[in-house]
C-alpha positions as CSV (number, residue, x, y, z in Angstrom):
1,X,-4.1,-4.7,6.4
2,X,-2.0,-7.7,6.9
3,X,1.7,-7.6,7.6
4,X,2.1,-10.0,4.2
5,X,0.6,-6.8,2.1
6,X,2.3,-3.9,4.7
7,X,5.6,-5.9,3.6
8,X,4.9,-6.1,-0.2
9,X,4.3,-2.4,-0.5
10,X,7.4,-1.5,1.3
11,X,9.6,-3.7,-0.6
12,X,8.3,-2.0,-3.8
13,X,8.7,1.3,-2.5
14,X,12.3,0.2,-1.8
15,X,13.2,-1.4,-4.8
16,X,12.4,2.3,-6.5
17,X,13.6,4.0,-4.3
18,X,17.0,2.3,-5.1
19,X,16.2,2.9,-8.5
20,X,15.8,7.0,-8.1
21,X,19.5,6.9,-5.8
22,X,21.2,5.2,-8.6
23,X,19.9,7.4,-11.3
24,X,21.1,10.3,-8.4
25,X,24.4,9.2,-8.0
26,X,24.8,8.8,-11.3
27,X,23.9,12.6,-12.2
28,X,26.7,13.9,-9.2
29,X,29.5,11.5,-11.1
30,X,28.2,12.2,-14.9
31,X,28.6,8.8,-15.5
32,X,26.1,6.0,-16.2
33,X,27.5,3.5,-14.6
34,X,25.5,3.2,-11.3
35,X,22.4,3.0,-13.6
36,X,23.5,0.2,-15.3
37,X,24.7,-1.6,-12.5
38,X,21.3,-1.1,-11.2
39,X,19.8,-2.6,-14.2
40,X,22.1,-5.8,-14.2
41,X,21.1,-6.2,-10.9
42,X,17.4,-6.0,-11.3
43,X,17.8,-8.5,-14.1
44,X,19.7,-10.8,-12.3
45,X,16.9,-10.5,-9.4
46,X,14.4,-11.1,-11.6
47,X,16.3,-14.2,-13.1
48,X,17.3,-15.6,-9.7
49,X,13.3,-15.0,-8.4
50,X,11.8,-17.2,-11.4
51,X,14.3,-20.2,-10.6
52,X,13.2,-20.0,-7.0
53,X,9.9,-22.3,-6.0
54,X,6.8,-20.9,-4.4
């Protein structure tokens, strides 16, 4: 397994594993708000990655 592919996974694991604190967090405050940031800031990622050459 290359270190391009051992990378790849662990950034996917990490981008839901942010996911599952946020939606934590949110639960211990009773308020939505850290899941929505989350969201905005996946979109924004996801924006910011398609303007971005290969």
């Amino acid at each position: 397994m290359s270190i391009g592919k051992i990378r790849s996974i662990l950034y996917k694991s990490a981008k839901y594993l942010g996911d599952i604190n946020a939606i934590k967090r949110a639960v211990k405050k009773g308020d939505l708000t850290p899941v929505l940031k989350r969201i905005i800031r996946r979109i924004y990622g996801y924006i910011a990655g398609r303007g971005m050459p290969k």
